[in-house]
N, C-alpha and C positions, 0 to 999 in steps of 0.2 A: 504493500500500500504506500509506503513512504518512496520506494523509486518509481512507482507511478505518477504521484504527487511532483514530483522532482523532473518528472519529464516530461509533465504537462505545463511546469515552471519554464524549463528553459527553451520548450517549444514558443512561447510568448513571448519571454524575455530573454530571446537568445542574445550569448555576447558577443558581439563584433570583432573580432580578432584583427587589427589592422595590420600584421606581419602574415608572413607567408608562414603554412603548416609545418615545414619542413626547416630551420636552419641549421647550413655546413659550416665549418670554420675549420681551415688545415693548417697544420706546422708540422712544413714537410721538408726535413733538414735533412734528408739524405743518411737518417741513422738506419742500425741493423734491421729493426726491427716496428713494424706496425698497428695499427689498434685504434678501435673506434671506442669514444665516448658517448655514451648516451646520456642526456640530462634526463635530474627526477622532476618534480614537479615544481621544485627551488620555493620560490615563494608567493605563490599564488599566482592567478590568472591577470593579476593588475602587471604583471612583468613576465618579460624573457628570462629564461635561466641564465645563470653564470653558466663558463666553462667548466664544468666538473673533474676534478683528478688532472688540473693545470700543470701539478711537478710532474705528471709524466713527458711532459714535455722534454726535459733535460736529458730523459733516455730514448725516449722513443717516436718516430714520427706518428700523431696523432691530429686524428680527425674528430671534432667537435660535433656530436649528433645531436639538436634540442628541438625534440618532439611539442612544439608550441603550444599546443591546445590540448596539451596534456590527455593525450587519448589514448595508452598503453599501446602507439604502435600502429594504430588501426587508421589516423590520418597520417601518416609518416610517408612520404614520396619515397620508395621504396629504388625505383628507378633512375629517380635522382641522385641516391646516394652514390648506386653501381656506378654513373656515370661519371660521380668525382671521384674514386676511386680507382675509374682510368685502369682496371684489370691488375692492380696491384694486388700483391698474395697480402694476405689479412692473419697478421697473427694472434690478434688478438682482441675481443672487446670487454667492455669494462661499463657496470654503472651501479648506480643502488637507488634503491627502492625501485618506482616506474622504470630508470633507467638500465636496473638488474633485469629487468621481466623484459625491458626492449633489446639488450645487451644479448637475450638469449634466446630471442625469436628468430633475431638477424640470424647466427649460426643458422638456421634451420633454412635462409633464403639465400644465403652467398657462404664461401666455404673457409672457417676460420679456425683456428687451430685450438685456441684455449677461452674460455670465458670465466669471468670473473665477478661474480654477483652477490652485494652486499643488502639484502632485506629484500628480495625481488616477491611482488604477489605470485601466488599460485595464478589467481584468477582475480579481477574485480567483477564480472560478470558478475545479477544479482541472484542468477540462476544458478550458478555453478559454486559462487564462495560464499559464507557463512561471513564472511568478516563485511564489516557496515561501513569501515570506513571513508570506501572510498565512491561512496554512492553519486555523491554531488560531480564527480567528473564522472563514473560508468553512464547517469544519465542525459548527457550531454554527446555520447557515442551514437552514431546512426548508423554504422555499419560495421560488425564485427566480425572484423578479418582474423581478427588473432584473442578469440575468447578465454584462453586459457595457454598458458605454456609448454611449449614441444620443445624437442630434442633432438640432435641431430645425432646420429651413432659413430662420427669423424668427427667430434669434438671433446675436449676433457673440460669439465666445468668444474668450479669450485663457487662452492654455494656460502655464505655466511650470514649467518641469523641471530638476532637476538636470542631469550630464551624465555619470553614471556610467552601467555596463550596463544594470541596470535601470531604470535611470529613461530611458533613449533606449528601450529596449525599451518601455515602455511608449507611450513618445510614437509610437512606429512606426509602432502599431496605430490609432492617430486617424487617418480619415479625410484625405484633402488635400483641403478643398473652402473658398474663396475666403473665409467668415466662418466661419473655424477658423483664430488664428494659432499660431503654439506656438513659444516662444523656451527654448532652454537656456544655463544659467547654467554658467558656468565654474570646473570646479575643485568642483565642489557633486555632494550625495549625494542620496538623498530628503529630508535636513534644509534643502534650500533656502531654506524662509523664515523659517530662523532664520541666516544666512548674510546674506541682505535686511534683516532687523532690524538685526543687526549694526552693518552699512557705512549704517544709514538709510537706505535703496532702497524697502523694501516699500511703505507708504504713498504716496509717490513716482508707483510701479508702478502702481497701483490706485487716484488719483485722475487719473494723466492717461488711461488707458483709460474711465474710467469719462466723463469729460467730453467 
């Protein structure tokens, strides 16, 4: 009843997005190794996301992916991306929360070697996931490309989750299959990686996976 409510809201009072769905941004220094960032939802629909996971810069050439209208994926120019991409082999993508769940959709559409996902939904669908949060963007979805999260079986993923309800609930629903690991953090909420920054772990985290 309540995403009903919700999407009879935003069918009325839809928001105007004056950017485009899709924004790229690359820093591509000619290093070993490659990798896309997905942004999460940053700070609300009044703004673009920051670049997320910026010090990868320093290692790796990366491509800034910010899914604008916060739509898990499902308005993302998917096409546009291959295009900036230019047939470059993809070592790697990275994001947390939304950008964990788009971080590892991608694997399943273009061919990348490892992913890296810090608090990613199973699903927002209001069909499919029990968790409520993230109702006010699922209703604002009109086509769902990507309801829930797949897998590609050429990719090794590392999954990292808080250890509250919903963030194990979430983890529950990942398959168990041998290049899927998924560690939860103690004492941590869906704000995990900021928890990581912290104590100086995250970085840590995601150059020894990634190596």
């Amino acid at each position: 009843m309540i995403f009903l409510f919700k999407k009879i809201y935003y069918s009325i009072f839809n928001k105007n997005y004056n950017f485009t769905k899709t924004l790229i941004n690359q820093y591509y220094t000619s290093k070993k190794k490659t990798g896309l960032a997905f942004s999460s939802i940053g700070s609300g629909t009044k703004y673009i996301q920051n670049e997320e996971f910026f010090h990868l810069t320093k290692k790796y050439n990366i491509f800034f992916i910010r899914d604008i209208t916060r739509s898990w994926l499902n308005n993302v120019d998917i096409k546009l991306i291959k295009k900036n991409l230019n047939k470059r082999k993809i070592d790697f993508t990275i994001g947390y929360s939304m950008g964990g769940f788009n971080a590892i959709i991608f694997s399943t559409l273009h061919k990348v070697k490892k992913v890296i996902a810090f608090s990613p939904q199973f699903s927002i669908h209001p069909k499919i996931s029990k968790d409520k949060t993230f109702l006010n963007y699922a209703s604002r979805i009109k086509e769902w490309k990507y309801p829930q999260l797949k897998f590609s079986e050429n990719t090794d993923y590392f999954l990292i989750f808080g250890d509250n309800s919903l963030e194990k609930y979430h983890g529950s629903l990942v398959p168990k299959k041998k290049n899927i690991k998924i560690i939860y953090i103690k004492n941590s909420d869906h704000e995990v990686i900021k928890k990581l920054k912290r104590a100086e772990k995250m970085y840590k985290i995601i150059t020894k996976f990634l190596r």
